[in-house]
Structure formats: structure tokens, C-alpha cells
C-alpha positions as CSV (number, residue, x, y, z in Angstrom):
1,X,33.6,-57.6,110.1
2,X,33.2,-56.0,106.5
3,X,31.3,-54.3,104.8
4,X,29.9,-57.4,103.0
5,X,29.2,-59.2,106.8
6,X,26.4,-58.7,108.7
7,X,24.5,-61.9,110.1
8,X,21.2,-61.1,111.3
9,X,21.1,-58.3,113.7
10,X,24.8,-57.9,113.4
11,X,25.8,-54.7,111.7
12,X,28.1,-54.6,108.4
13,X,31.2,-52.1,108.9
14,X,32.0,-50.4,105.8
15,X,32.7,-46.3,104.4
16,X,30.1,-43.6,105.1
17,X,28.4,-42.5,102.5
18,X,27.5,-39.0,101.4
19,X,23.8,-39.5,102.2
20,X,24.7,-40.8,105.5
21,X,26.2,-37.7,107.3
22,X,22.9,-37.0,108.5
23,X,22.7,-40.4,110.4
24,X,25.9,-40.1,111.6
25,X,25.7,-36.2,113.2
26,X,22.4,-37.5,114.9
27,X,24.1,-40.4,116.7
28,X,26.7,-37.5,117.5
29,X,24.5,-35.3,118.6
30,X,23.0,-37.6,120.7
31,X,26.6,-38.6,122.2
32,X,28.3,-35.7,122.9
33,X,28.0,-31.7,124.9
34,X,29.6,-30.3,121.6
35,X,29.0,-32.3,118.7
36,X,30.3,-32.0,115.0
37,X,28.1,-30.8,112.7
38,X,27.1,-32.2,109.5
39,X,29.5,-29.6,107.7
40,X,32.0,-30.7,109.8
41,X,31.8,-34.5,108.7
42,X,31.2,-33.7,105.2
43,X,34.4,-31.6,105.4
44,X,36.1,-35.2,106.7
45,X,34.8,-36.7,103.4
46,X,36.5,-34.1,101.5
47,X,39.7,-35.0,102.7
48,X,39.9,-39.1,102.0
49,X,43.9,-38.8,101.8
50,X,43.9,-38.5,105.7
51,X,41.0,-39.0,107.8
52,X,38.0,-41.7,107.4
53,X,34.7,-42.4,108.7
54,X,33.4,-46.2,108.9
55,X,29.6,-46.9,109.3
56,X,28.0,-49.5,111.2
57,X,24.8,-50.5,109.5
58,X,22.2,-53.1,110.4
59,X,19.0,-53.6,107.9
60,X,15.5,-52.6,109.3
61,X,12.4,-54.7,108.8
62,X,12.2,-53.0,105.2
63,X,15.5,-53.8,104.3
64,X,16.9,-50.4,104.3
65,X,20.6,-50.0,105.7
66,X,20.0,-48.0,109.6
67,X,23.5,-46.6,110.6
68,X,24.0,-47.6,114.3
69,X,27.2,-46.4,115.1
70,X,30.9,-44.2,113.4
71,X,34.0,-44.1,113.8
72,X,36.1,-40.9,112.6
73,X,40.1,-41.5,112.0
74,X,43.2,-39.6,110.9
75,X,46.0,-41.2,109.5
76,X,48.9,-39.2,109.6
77,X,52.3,-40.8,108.8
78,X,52.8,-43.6,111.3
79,X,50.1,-42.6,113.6
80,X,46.4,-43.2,113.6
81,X,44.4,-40.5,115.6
82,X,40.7,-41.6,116.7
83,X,38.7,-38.7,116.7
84,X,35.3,-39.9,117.4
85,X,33.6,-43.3,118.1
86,X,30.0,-43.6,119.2
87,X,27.1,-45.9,118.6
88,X,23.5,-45.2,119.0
89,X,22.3,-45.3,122.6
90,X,19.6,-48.1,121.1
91,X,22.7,-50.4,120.4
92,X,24.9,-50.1,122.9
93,X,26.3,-52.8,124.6
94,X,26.2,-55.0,121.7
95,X,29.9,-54.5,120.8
96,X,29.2,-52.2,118.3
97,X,32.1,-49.9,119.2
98,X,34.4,-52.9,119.4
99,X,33.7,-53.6,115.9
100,X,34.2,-50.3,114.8
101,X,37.4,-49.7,116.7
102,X,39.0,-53.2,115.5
103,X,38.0,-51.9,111.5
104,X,39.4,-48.4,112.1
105,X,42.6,-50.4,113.7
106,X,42.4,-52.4,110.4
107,X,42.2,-49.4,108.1
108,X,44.7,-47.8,110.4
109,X,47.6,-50.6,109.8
110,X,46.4,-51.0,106.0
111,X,47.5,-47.3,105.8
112,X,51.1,-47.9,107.4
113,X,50.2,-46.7,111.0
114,X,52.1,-48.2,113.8
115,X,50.3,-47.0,116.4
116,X,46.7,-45.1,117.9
117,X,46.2,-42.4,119.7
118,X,43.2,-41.0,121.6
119,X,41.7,-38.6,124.0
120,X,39.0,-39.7,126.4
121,X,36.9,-37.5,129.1
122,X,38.4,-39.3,132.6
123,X,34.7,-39.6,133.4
124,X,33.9,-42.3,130.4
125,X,34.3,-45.2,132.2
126,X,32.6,-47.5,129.1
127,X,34.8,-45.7,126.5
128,X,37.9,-46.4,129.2
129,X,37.1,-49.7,129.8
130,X,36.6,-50.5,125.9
131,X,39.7,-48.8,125.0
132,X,41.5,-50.8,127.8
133,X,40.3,-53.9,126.4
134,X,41.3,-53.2,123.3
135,X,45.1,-52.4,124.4
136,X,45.2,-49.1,125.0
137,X,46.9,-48.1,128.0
138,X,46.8,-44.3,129.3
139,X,49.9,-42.7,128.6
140,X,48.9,-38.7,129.2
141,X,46.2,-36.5,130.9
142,X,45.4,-33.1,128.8
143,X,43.8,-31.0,132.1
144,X,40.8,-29.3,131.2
145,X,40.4,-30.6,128.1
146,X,37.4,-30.5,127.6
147,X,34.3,-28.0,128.0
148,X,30.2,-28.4,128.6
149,X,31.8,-29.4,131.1
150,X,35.4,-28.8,132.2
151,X,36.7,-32.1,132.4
152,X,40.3,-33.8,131.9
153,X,41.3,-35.9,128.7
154,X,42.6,-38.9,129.0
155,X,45.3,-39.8,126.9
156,X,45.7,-43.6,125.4
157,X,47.9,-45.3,123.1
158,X,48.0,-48.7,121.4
159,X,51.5,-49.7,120.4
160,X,52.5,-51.9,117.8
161,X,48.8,-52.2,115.4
């Protein structure tokens, strides 16, 4: 999907743009114990030479663009980190995510990365069993990892993008 696609109901993958951070630190906000703030993704904006945000956007009834869902990558030499992926809990399940992992994959091999790396809490089962769809196989565990609350990371890979 591009930014230009979008059949009805499907969203259109594409950049964030500066009015969107907003959007975007809701959906996190909604997604996560310790979320970025807005500061923190504008500050991802300001550095377009390594990391990236891609939107997913649907229209509404009034034609304006709704951001559904982000994606927040690094590319650093060969590697592409994901940092964050989430999707509105309204469109879940609608393989959102997928889309937005397979553009940032896209954007990721564009830039010359070779592989992707990721950290997952061990108790995100849909984020694990996405991942693991994707490719991604576990390759690490980062013990305590995380806080609000403790929890191990999981640590996946995809070879070969």
C-alpha cells in the first residue's frame, strides 16, 4: 500500500505530517504504560536522515484524512530498528499493523538495510504473533526491560529484507 492507495475503508500508508503528531501520540497514549510524547515524535521528524514515522490514514464521512495507526523506524547503516508500531484500538484486527510493518520493511530495504530488529514485552501475544508472521524469529530476551510494569523484552529479527 502507498500513500496514493486506499480503497474504501482501507487506509493509505504514507509520511506523517507535522500536523499529525497529535494523532499519532494519542494512538500512543492509548497503546502503551509510558508513551512518547508529542515532543518526542516531533523530535523524530527533526531527524529525517535516520528515523521515520509512516501514517496509516483512512477518510471519514467528511473526507478528512483520520490517522489510524504509526510506525516509528531507525535506519542505521544495515540495520532497521522498529521502535514503535500501534494502531488505534477502533481498527485493530484489520491488518493495519501488517500494512504498516510491510511499508516500514519497504522503506527499511529502500534505505540499504539488510535486516530488522525489535523489542517486544513477552506478554504481547498479538504483537508476537504479527511479528512471527511476518518472519521475525526471537533471537534475545532483554530481562526487565521494561517498566509500568516490569516485564521482559523480547528480542526479534528478520533476516535478509
Amino acid at each position: 500500500m502507498t500513500a496514493a492507495s486506499g480503497a474504501a475503508g482501507e487506509p493509505a500508508i504514507g509520511p506523517i505530517r507535522p500536523e499529525e503528531i497529535a494523532a499519532v501520540a494519542a494512538i500512543e497514549a492509548l497503546s502503551f504504560s509510558l508513551p512518547w510524547t508529542e515532543e518526542m515524535f516531533a523530535q523524530e521528524l527533526a531527524r529525517p536522515e535516520v528515523s521515520t514515522v509512516l501514517v496509516a490514514r483512512v477518510e471519514d464521512r467528511g473526507g478528512e484524512a483520520l490517522i489510524v495507526g504509526y510506525i516509528c523506524v531507525w535506519v542505521v547503516e544495515d540495520e532497521l530498528h522498529i521502535n514503535n508500531l500501534a494502531v488505534d484500538p477502533r481498527w485493530r484486527r484489520r491488518r493495519v499493523a501488517h500494512s504498516l510493518l510491510a511499508a516500514a520493511l519497504e522503506h527499511g530495504r529502500r534505505r540499504g538495510a539488510e535486516r530488522a530488529v525489535l523489542e517486544v514485552r513477552a506478554s504481547n501475544v498479538p504483537a508476537l504473533r504479527l511479528y512471527g508472521r511476518c518472519g521475525f524469529e526471537p533471537v534475545g530476551l532483554r530481562r526487565r526491560y521494561y517498566s509500568h510494569p516490569v516485564e521482559d523484552a523480547v528480542i526479534m529479527a528478520l533476516e535478509g529484507i
